[in-house]
C-alpha atoms as one frame of an Amber mdcrd trajectory, in Angstrom:
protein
  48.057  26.182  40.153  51.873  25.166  40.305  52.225  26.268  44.286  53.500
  23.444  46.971  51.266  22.815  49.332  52.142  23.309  52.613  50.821  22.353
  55.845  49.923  24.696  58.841  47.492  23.947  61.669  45.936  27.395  62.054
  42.972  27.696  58.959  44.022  29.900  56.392  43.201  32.805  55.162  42.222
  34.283  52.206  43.512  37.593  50.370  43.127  39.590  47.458  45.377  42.286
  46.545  44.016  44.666  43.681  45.082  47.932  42.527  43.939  50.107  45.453
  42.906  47.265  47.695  44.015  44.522  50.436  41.204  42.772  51.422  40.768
  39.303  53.370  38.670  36.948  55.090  39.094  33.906  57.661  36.042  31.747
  57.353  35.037  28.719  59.869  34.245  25.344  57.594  30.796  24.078  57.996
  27.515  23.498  56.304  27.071  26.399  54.851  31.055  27.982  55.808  30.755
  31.043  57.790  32.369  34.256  58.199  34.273  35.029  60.730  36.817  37.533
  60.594  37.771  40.170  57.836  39.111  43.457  56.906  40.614  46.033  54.280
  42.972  48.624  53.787  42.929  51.063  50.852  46.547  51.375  49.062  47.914
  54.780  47.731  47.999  54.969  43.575  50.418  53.398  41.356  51.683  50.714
  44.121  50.099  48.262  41.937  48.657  48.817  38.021  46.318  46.145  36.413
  47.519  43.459  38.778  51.121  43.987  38.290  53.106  44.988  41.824  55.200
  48.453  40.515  56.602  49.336  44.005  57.027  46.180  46.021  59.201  47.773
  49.118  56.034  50.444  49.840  53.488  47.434  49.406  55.491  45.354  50.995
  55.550  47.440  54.619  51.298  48.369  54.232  51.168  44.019  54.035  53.434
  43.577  57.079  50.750  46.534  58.794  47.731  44.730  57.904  49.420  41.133
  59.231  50.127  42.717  62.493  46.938  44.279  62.606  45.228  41.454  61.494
  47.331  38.935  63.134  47.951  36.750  60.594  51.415  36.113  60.439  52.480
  32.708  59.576  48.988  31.321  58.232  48.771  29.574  55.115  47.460  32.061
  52.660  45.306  31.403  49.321  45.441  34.717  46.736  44.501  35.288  43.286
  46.416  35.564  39.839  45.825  39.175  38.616  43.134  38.794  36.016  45.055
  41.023  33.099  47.371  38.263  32.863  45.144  34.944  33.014  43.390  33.118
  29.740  41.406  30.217  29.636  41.234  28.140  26.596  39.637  25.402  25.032
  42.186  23.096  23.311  41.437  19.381  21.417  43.790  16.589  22.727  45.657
  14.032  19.976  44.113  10.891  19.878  47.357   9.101  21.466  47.211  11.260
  24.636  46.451   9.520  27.531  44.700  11.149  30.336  48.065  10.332  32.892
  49.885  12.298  30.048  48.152  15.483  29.727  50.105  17.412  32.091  53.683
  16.189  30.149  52.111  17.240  26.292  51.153  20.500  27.830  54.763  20.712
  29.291  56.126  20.113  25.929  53.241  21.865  23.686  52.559  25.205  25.349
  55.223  28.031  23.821  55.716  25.266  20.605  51.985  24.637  19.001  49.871
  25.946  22.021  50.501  29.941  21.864  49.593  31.703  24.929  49.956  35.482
  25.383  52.634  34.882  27.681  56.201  33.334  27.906  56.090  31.131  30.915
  53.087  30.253  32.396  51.623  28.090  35.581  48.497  26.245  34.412  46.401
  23.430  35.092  43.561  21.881  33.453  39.931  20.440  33.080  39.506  17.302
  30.960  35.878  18.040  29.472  33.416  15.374  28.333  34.581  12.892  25.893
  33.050  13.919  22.371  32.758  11.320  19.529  34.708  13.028  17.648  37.837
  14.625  20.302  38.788  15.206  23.376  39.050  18.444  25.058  39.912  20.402
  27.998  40.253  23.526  29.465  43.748  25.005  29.970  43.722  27.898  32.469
  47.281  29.699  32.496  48.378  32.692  34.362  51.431  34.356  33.442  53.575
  32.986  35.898  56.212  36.230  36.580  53.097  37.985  38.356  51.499  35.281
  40.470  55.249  34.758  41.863  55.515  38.755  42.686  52.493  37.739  45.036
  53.813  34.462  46.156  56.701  35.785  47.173  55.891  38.966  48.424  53.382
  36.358  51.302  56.424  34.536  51.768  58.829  37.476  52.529  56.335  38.143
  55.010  56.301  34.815  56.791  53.051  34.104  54.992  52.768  30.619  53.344
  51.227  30.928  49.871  49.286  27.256  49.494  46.999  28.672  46.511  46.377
  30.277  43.636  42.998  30.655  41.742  40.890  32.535  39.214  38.550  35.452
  40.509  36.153  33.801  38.204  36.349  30.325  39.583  35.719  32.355  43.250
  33.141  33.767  42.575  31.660  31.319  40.796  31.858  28.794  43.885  30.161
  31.594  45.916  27.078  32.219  43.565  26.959  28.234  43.682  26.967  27.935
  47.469  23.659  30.008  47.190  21.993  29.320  44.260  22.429  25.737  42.973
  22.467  25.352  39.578  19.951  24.284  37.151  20.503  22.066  34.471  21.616
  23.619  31.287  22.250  27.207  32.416  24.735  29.384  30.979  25.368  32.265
  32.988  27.561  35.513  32.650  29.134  36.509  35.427  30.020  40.086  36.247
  32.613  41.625  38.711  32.889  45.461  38.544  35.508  46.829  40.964  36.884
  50.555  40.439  39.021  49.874  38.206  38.226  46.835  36.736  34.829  44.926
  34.885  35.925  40.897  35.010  33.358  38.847  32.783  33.036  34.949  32.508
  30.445  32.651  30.783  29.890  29.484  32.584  28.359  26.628  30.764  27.065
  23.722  33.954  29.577  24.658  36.154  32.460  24.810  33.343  34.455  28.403
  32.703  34.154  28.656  28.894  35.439  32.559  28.734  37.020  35.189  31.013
  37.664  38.878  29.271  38.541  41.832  31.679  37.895  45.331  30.785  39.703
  48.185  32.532  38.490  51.797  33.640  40.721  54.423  33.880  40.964  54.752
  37.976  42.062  57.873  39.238  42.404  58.514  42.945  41.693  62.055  42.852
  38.647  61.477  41.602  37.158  59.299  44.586  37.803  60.520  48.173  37.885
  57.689  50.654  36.431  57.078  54.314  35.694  55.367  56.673  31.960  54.506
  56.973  29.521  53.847  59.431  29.403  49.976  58.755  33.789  50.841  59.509
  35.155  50.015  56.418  36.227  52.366  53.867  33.641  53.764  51.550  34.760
  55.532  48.753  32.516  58.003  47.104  33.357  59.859  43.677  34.007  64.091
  43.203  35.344  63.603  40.019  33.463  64.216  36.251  29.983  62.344  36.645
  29.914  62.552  32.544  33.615  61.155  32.192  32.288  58.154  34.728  29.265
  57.537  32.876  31.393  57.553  29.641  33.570  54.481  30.971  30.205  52.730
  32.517  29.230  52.986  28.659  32.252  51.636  27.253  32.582  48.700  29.552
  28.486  47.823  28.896  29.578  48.153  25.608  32.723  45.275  25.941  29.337
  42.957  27.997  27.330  43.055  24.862  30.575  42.407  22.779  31.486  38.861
  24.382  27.640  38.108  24.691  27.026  38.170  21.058  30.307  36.335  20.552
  29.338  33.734  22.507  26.231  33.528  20.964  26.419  34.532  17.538  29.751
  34.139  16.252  30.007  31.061  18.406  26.569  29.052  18.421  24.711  30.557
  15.315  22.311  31.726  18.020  21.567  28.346  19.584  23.250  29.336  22.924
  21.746  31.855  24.697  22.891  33.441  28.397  20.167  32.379  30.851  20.947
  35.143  33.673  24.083  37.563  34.706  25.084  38.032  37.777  26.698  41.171
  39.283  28.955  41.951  41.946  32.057  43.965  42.936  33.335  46.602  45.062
  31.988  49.276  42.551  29.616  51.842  44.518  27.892  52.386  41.595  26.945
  48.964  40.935  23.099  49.377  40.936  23.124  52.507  38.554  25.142  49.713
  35.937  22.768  47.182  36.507  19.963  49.511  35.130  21.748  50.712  32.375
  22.800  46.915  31.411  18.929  45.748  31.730  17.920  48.462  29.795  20.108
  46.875  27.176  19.623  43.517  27.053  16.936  41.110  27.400  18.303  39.054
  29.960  17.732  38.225  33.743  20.255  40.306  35.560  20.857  39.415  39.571
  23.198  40.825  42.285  25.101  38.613  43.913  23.642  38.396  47.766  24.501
  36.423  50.457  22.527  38.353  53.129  20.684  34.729  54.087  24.023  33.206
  55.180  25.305  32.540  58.872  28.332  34.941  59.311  30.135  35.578  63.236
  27.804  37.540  65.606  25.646  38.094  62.640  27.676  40.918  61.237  26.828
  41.320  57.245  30.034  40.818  54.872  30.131  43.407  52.940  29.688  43.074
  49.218  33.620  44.248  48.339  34.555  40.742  50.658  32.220  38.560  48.348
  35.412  37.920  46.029  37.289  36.838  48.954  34.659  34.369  50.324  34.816
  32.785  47.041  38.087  32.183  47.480  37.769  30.663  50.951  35.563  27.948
  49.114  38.026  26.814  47.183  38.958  23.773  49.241  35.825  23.929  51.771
């Protein structure tokens, strides 16, 4: 969305920068793509809150670390907007619209009739099919300010940013690559990270809804190490009850958008088929019980255990966002 494309020879590689995370992959195109190099490095708090960068300079000198380290420097780089400050949205197009012209009405229309929760905003679009009655698409915006703290920050760094996407798009293209899609399923997809539950309904293939949910993330509550698989693990020593308490709230915010999207929405005619579940969340089992014991719904981890990656090593589940990513022009 709205970045130049620019061309390098080496592949690129794919990054995602959270609020206590960097994280990225390199992946080899094929038939399935495989896996060939990643890594991580933890951040210290309060270098980056809900997706916004608060102290660039600090940020900016762990990135240049991990680019040595990872020697990546100068590689086209594809990241994602920070899902706080994304919406997707279903708008009907005027009948004198032509499809060569949707780009220009949204030009002129979004901040004047189209109201977004933000000021200036890169989008693009998916024309959806024609109804009798109207046309439609999906507008997917992302508050433009923040995705340019990340472009920039790459570029600063003699990275060149060629991408931006949805973590829900990612992911989506992952659970795809493994699972191919039946015909008429509607499917709620999960991503719990530490600090973060990131939900989206998708209707054959099509993003209808994306909602985030936030925990409160303390660092002194999870102490952080390194493994025996050699990537960080963090484990929590904080208030199991307090945990549990957020776990509720944010099963709480799942059955919310469900029964808006089929209630309030379809009059009960629409039903979620499955959920899926990922994210870098240790405790991600544990949530999937106490979601199933809730609804009466299919739930599924994410696993990609059956696909080719280098030497056979297994990606870890916290790199599964990332991998999405690296599908996004594969």
């Amino acid at each position: 969305m709205g970045l130049p494309r620019l061309s390098v020879g080496s592949r690129p590689i794919d990054i995602i920068i959270n609020d206590h995370c960097i994280r990225y992959i390199e992946i080899k195109p094929g038939n399935p793509p495989i896996p060939v190099r990643w890594g991580e490095r933890y951040l210290p708090p309060g270098l980056v809150k809900e997706g916004k960068i608060v102290d660039e300079d600090t940020l900016a000198v762990i990135l240049d670390e991990c680019i040595d380290a990872w020697k990546i420097r100068r590689r086209k780089v594809r990241f994602l907007a920070p899902d706080s400050y994304v919406t997707i949205r279903k708008l009907a197009l005027p009948d004198d619209v032509e499809h060569d012209e949707i780009t220009g009405y949204l030009n002129l229309e979004i901040g004047a009739s189209i109201h977004l929760p933000f000021e200036d905003p890169i989008f693009d679009y998916l024309a959806l099919p024609k109804d009798i009655e109207k046309r439609e698409i999906l507008l997917f915006a992302a508050n433009r300010e923040y995705v340019m703290q990340y472009s920039d920050l790459f570029s600063d760094l003699k990275l060149n940013p060629s991408a931006v996407d949805l973590s829900s798009l990612a992911l989506y293209r992952l659970y795809n690559l493994i699972n191919k899609q039946k015909k008429d399923e509607k499917i709620l997809v999960l991503q719990f990270d530490l600090d973060l539950v990131v939900m989206s309904i998708f209707e054959n293939e099509i993003p209808f809804f994306m909602r985030h949910h936030h925990f409160h993330y303390d660092e002194n509550d999870w102490d952080i190490r390194i493994g025996r698989t050699g990537f960080q693990q963090p484990t929590f020593i904080g208030d199991v009850d307090e945990l549990k308490d957020q776990f509720d709230e944010a099963i709480k915010e799942v059955n919310k958008l469900i029964d808006f999207y089929q209630f309030s929405l379809h009059q009960g005619k629409n039903e979620i088929n499955k959920i899926v579940m990922t994210g870098d969340n240790p405790f991600l089992e544990e949530i999937k019980q106490a979601l199933q014991a809730r609804l009466d719904v299919k739930i599924e981890m994410l696993d990609i255990n059956n696909l080719e990656t280098l030497k056979n090593r297994p990606l870890p589940r916290s790199h599964y966002l990332a991998f999405g990513l690296a599908l996004k022009e594969v």
